[in-house]
Phi, psi and omega in degrees: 000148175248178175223201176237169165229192171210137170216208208292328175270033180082203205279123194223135168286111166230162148335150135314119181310303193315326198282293167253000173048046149232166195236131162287084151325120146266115196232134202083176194277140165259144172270136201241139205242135172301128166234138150215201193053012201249157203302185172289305183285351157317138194263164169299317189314298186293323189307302199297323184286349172252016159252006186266007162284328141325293165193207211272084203259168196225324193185140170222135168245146174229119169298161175259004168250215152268142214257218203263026156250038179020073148225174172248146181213178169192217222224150168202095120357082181251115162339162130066036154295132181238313147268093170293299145338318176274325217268330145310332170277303197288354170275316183300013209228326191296121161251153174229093173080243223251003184260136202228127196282139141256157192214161182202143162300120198297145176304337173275356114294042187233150174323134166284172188271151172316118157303139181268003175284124163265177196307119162311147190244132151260120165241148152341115182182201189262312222273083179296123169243106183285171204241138202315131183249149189305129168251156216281138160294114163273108165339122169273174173301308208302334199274322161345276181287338149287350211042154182326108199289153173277053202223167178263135169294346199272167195075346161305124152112011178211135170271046165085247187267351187284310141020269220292317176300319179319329158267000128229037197294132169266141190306105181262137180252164180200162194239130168301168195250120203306325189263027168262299183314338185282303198287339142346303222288338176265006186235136156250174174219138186235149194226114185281200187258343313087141193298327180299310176311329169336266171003278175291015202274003197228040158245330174307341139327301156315319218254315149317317200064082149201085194268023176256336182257110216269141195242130150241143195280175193209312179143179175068226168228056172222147162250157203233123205252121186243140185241179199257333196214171152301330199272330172293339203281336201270307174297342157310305205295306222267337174267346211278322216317331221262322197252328170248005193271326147359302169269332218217155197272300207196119169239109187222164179309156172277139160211152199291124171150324180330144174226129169245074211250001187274140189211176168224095212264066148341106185241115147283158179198081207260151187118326180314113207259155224293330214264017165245009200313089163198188190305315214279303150350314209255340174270329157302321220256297200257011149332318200280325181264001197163181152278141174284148185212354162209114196274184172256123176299303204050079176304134195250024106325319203298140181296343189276088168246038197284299220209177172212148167269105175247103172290143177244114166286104206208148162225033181310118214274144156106160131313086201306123150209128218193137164244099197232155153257102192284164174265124170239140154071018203072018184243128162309127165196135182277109197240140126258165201241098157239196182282065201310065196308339183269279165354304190290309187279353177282340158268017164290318176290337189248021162276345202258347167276340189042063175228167180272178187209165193263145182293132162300133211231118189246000000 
């Protein structure tokens, strides 16, 4: 399966190293096709090499449960599709010995439905919603059981002058918009267990048979499950358990006060000096600001030793922007750290797309 990483040119789809130990560029949308009927005993491995006399694959999954014709199927990924529908017949063409693959364009790479939400409004009204004040770096466990780091602190966990300002900022009000507030009322928020799971989550439609129920990304790792009434949203939540708990960590109603301020923050972090150059390093170092959920490989091929990439789970107000100092061997070095904010939303766009997006060239 793949995932992402990050290096210098942002935010990236690669292989799992360990499995075939090769690296992917994505450059353009890929389509992604329903596989089932293929032996048991097939591998990820096999799939991709024998679908790669086809065209241009980027990523195969085989799920781990049965879907609900008890088969095992999975997920296949191609480049440069141009006819999807023909390019679907010519996979349906395939035997593997006396076994004939069926393959379908994922429902989820079929046009999406017109949203029935209109357009937000900011109006006028009584209702003040203040806006969220920085809150204090709190000691994770990890930091706990390390102990006190050798670095000077001070401005980690704060974002410079905005913070400081942050409090006296005036308070803007705004009154919700009645046919949004209505339509909540038909939404849960599911919260996955993981950034991976994260990836995958927008086959549950697919994997389930529930193409009515519509996935919007809310940030962090929770997503927003949309139904046609309350009555499908409550027997889902309270008969469903069976159909999301697979997918989803934890499933409750959306309710209005709820701040969905969690993101998934791209931290450079330059300065590192070459003979501490490593994942563990570099992880220690954006701790302070989150949990890590995507690391810096420090890949010993790479021309870069400039700077590193760490994706993060944080809700940290502000914009990371931090100059801080570290201890290496008892030697002093001066790193700073920021927030690649154009990175962090171009993966906000393909987690709510669950698509691949073409890479930026800086």
């Amino acid at each position: 399966m793949n995932f992402i990483t990050l290096n210098q040119d942002g935010w990236n789809q690669v292989r799992r190293r360990k499995k075939y130990g090769r690296e992917f560029d994505i450059n353009g949308k890929a389509v992604t096709f329903y596989v089932q009927n293929f032996p048991s005993d097939w591998s990820e491995a096999a799939l991709w090499r024998m679908f790669s006399r086809y065209g241009a694959v980027v990523d195969v999954y085989i799920a781990k449960k049965l879907n609900r014709s008890n088969k095992i199927f999975g997920f296949v990924r191609f480049l440069r599709i141009h006819d999807p529908k023909s390019f679907e017949k010519r996979l349906n063409e395939i035997i593997i010995g006396t076994q004939k693959i069926e393959v379908n364009v994922a429902r989820f790479e079929r046009k999406e439905q017109v949203s029935r939400r209109k357009n937000h409004q900011v109006m006028r009204g009584q209702h003040a919603v203040q806006t969220s004040q920085p809150q204090p770096y709190v000691k994770s466990f990890a930091d706990a059981v390390r102990g006190p780091l050798p670095v000077d602190t001070m401005g980690a966990g704060k974002s410079s002058k905005e913070d400081e300002e942050a409090h006296t900022r005036k308070t803007i009000k705004l009154i919700s918009f009645h046919d949004s507030k209505e339509a909540m009322e038909n939404t849960l928020v599911g919260e996955v267990e993981s950034f991976q799971a994260l990836m995958n989550v927008k086959a549950f439609q697919e994997v389930e048979g529930c193409p009515s129920i519509q996935l919007r990304y809310l940030g962090g790792l929770k997503m927003l499950l949309e139904f046609e009434d309350i009555a499908v949203k409550e027997k889902f939540l309270n008969e469903g358990r069976e159909i999301w708990q697979p997918w989803f960590k934890t499933v409750s109603a959306w309710e209005e006060g709820i701040n969905f301020n969690e993101r998934i923050a791209s931290l450079i972090i330059q300065g590192v000096p070459q003979h501490a150059w490593c994942e563990e390093a570099f992880s220690i170092i954006a701790n302070s600001w989150g949990s890590v959920v995507i690391p810096e490989e420090c890949n010993t091929s790479s021309p870069n030793l400039a700077f590193g990439r760490v994706g993060i789970l944080t809700s940290h107000p502000g914009i990371i922007s931090s100059s801080i100092k570290i201890l290496v061997d008892g030697k002093p070095y001066q790193i700073n750290i920021l927030e690649d904010i154009f990175e962090s939303i171009k993966l906000s766009l393909v987690l709510a797309a669950n698509d691949f997006y073409q890479k930026m060239l800086w």
